[in-house]
Structure formats: structure tokens, C-alpha cells
ROVO-985350 format. One record per residue: x, z, y of N, C-alpha, C in turn; residue number from 1; chain; residue in three letters. Coordinates in steps of 0.02 Angstrom, whole numbers, plus 50000, padded with zeros to 5 digits. Layout:
<<X Z Y> <X Z Y> <X Z Y> NUM 'A' 'ALA'>
...
This chain:
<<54827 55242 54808> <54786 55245 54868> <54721 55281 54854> 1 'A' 'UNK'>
<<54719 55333 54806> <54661 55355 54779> <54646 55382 54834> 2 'A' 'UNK'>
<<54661 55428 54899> <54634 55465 54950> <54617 55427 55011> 3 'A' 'UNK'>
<<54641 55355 55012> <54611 55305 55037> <54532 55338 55092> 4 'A' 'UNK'>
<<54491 55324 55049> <54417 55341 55072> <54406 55395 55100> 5 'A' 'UNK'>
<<54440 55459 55112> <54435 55510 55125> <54455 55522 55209> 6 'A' 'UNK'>
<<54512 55472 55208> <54536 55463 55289> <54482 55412 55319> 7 'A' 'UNK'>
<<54448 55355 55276> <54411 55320 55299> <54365 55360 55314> 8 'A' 'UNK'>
<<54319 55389 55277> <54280 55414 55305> <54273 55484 55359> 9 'A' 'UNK'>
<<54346 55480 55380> <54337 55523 55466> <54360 55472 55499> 10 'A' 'UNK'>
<<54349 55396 55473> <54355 55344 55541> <54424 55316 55542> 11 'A' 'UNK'>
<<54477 55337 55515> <54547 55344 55508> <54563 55253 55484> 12 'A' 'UNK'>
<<54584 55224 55512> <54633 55150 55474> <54703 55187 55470> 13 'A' 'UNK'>
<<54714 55167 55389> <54780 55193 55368> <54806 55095 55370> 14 'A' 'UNK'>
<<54874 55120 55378> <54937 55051 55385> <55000 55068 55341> 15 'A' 'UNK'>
<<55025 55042 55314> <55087 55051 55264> <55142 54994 55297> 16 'A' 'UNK'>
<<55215 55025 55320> <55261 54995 55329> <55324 54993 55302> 17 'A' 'UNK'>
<<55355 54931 55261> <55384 54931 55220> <55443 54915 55239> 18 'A' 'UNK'>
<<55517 54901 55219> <55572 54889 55254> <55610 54820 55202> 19 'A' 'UNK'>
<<55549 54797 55142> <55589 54742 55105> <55556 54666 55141> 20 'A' 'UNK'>
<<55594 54624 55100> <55567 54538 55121> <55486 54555 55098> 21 'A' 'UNK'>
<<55462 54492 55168> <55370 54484 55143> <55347 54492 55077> 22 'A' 'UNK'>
<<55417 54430 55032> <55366 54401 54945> <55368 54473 54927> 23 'A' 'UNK'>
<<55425 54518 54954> <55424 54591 54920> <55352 54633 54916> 24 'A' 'UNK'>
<<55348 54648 54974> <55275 54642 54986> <55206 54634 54950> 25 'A' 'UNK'>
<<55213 54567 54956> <55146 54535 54916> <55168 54574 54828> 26 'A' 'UNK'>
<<55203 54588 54801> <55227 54595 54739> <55199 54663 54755> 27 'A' 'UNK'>
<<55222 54715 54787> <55208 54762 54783> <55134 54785 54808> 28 'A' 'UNK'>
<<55108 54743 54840> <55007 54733 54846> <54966 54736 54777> 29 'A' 'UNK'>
<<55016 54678 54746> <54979 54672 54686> <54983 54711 54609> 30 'A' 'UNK'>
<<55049 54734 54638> <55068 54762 54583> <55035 54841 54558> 31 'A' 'UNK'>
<<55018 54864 54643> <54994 54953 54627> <54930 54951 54691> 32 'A' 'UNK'>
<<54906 54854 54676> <54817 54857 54688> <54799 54901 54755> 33 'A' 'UNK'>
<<54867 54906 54785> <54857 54926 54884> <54797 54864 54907> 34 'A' 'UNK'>
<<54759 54902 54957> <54688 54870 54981> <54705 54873 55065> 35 'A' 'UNK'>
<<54767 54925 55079> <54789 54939 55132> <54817 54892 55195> 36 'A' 'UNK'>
<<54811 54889 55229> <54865 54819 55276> <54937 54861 55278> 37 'A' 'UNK'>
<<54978 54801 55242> <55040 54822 55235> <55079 54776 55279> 38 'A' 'UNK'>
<<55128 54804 55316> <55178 54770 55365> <55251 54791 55326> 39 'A' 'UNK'>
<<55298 54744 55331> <55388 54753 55347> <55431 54739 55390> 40 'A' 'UNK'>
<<55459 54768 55391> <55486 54779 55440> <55587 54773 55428> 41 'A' 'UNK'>
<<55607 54731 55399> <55661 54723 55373> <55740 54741 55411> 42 'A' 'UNK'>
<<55727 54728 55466> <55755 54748 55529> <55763 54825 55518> 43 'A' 'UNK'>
<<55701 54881 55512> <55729 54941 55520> <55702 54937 55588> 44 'A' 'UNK'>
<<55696 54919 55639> <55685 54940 55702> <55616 54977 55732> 45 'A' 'UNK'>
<<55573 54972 55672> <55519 55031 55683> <55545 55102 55637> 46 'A' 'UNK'>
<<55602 55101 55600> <55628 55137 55566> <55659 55178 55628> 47 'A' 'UNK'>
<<55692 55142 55635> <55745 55172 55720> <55706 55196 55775> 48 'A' 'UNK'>
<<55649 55178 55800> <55605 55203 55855> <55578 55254 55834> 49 'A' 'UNK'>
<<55585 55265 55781> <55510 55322 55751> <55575 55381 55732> 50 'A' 'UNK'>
<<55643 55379 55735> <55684 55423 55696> <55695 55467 55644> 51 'A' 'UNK'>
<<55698 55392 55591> <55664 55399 55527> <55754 55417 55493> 52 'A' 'UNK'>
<<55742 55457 55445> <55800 55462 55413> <55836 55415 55384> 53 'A' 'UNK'>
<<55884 55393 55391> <55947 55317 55347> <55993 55346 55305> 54 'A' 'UNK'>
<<56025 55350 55263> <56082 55359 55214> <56090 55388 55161> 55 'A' 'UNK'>
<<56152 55383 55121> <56160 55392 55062> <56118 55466 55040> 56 'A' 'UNK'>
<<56145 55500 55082> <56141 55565 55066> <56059 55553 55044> 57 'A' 'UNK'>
<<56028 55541 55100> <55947 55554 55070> <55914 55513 55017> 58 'A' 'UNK'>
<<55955 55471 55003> <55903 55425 54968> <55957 55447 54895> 59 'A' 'UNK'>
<<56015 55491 54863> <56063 55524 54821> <56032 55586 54837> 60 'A' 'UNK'>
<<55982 55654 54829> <55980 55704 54855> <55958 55726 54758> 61 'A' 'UNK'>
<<55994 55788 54792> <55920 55815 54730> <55862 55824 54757> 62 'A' 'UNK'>
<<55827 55848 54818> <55743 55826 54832> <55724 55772 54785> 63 'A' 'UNK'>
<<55771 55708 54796> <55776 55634 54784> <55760 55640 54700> 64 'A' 'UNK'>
<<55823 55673 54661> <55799 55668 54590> <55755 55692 54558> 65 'A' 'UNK'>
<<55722 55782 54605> <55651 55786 54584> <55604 55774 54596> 66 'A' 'UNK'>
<<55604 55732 54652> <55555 55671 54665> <55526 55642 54605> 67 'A' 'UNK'>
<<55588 55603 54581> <55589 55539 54522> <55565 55587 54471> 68 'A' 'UNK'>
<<55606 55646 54445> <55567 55666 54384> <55491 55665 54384> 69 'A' 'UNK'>
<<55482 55693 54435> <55390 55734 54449> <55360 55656 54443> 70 'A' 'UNK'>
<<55373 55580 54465> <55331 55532 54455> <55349 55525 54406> 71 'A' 'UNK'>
<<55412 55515 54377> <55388 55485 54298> <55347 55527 54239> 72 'A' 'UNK'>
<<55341 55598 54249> <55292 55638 54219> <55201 55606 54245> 73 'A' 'UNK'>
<<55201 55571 54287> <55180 55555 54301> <55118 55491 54291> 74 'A' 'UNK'>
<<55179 55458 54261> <55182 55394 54232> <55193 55328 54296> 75 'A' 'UNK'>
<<55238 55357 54346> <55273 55303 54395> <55334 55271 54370> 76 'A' 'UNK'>
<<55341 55218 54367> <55407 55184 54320> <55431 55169 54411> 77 'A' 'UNK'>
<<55523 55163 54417> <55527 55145 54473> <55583 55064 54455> 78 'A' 'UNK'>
<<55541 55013 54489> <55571 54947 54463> <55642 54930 54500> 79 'A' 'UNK'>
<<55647 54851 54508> <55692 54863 54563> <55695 54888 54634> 80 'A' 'UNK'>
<<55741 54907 54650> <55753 54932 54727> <55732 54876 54787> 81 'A' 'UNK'>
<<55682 54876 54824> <55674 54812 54876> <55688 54858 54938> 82 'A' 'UNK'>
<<55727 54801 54970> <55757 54835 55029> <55792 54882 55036> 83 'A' 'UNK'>
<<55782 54925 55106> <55854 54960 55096> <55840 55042 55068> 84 'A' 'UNK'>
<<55863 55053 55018> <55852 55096 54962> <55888 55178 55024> 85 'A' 'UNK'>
<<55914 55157 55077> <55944 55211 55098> <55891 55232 55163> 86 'A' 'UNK'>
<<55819 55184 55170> <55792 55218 55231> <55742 55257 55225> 87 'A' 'UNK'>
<<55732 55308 55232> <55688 55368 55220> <55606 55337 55251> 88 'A' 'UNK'>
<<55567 55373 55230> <55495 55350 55289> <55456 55405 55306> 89 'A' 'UNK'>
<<55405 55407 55340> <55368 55479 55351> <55296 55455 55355> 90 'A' 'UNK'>
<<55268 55496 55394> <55194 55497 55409> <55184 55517 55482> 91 'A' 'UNK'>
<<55156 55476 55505> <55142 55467 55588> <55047 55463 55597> 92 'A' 'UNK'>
<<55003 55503 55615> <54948 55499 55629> <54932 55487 55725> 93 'A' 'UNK'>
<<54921 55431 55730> <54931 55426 55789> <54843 55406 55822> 94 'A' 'UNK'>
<<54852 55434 55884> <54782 55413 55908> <54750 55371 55921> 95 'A' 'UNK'>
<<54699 55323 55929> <54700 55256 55951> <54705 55273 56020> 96 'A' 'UNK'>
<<54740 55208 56052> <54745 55208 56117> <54802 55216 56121> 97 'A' 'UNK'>
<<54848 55271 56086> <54908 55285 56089> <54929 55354 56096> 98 'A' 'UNK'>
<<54989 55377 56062> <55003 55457 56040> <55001 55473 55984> 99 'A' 'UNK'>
<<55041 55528 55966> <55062 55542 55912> <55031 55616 55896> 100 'A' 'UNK'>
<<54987 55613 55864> <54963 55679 55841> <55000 55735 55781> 101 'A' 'UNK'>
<<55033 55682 55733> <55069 55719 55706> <55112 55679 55655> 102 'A' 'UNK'>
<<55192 55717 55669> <55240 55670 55630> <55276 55683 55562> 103 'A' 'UNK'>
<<55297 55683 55535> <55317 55681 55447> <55389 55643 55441> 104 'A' 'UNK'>
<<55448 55679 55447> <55514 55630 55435> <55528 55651 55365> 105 'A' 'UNK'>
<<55538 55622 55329> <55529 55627 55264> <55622 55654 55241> 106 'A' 'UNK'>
<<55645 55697 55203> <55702 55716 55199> <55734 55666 55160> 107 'A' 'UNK'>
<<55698 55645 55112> <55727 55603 55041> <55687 55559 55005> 108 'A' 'UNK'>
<<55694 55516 54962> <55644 55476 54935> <55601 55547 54905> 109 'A' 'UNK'>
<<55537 55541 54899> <55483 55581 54859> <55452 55618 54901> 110 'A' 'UNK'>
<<55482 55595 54962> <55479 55666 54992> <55407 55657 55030> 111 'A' 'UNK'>
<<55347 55687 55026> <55294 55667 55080> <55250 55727 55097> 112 'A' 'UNK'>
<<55219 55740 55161> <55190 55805 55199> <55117 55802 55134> 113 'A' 'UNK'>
<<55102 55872 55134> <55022 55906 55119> <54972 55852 55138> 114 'A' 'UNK'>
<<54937 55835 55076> <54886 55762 55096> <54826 55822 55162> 115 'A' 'UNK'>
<<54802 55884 55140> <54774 55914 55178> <54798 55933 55244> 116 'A' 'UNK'>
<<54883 55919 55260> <54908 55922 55325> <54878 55849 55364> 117 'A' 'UNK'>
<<54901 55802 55322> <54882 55748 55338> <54793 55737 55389> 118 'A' 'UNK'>
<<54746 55765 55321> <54709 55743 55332> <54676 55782 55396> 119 'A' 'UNK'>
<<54708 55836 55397> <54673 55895 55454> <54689 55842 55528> 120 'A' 'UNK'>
<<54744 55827 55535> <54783 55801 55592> <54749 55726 55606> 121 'A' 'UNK'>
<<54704 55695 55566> <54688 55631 55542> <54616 55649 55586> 122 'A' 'UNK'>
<<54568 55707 55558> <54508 55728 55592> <54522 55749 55665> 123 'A' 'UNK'>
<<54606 55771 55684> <54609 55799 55756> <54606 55734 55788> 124 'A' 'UNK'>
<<54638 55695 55772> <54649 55613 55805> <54599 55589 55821> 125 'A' 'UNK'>
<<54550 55587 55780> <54468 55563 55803> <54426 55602 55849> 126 'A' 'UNK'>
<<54463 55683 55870> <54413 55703 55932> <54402 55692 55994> 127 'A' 'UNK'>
<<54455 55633 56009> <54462 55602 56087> <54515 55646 56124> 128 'A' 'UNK'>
């Protein structure tokens, strides 16, 4: 969450939604020291509204395996699998009030948009 502060300071509340059990959760708060409000969503049904990618294929890709290489060069160890290892996630910057300024369906595990796409779309959200 090192870029954390950077969205904070254009005003931005970031949210993290996860798809394993709560204790999963709390394990994974503590484990990689998230400061973030984290939600799950075990159901999948904010997975399904948002038309987030599901299946083998993406979560088996090669995107998927050079994902994994590039973190463990890294020094990301990946533990067990919580939840469902086949649902993809993205990035949604949405406005307060409501709207979607800009969306991110992620192809495969690893897979995540330009933190500077992010953050550009993060400053558009705050112009009213």
C-alpha cells in the first residue's frame, strides 16, 4: 500500500474487496500491514455486478505465470489460495455520489492498470 498517500492526498478513500471468509481477511490485514478498509465479498456478487472476470483460464494464463515470476523477484511469496482462486478483480475509481470514472477488468491474476492511469482518473473524480 506504499502509494496509499498519494491518492489520499487528492482526497481519494481507497477500499479493497476481497472474495475469501472474514478470518481470511483479518490474516491478510495483518499479514501485509493493509491500513486500508477491506470488505469480502464471498458470494462473488459484487464480482458479478462489476463484470469481473471468473475462470480457469484466467487465473492458469501465462499473463498469470508472469505475474507470479515478476513478484517473486520481487520478494512476494504466494501462501495459500483464500477463496476463489478463479475470480479475477480490477480497479473501479468511482465518484462520490455515484459513477464510474474509470474501470480496470483485470485479464489474469497479476494483472493491474498503470498506478499513473489510476491516479490521473482518481484527480478527475475529485473535480465534481
Amino acid at each position: 500500500m506504499e502509494n496509499a498517500d498519494r491518492f489520499r492526498a487528492l482526497g481519494v478513500q481507497l477500499v479493497v474487496i476481497g472474495n475469501g471468509a472474514p478470518h481470511f481477511a483479518q490474516a491478510f490485514l495483518d499479514q501485509f500491514h493493509v491500513t486500508l478498509p477491506l470488505y469480502t465479498d464471498p458470494s462473488l456478487k459484487v464480482y458479478e455486478a462489476m463484470a469481473l472476470r471468473r475462470g480457469w483460464r484466467t487465473a492458469f494464463s501465462r499473463k498469470t505465470l508472469t505475474a507470479s515470476v515478476d513478484a517473486l523477484k520481487r520478494g512476494f511469496r504466494q501462501g495459500r489460495t483464500q477463496g476463489d482462486a478463479t475470480q479475477q478483480g480490477g480497479v473501479f475509481v468511482m465518484r462520490k455520489g455515484g459513477g464510474i470514472v474509470y474501470r480496470y477488468v483485470s485479464e489474469a491474476a497479476g494483472d493491474h492498470p498503470p498506478l499513473d492511469e489510476v491516479l490521473a482518473a482518481a484527480a478527475q473524480a475529485t473535480k465534481g
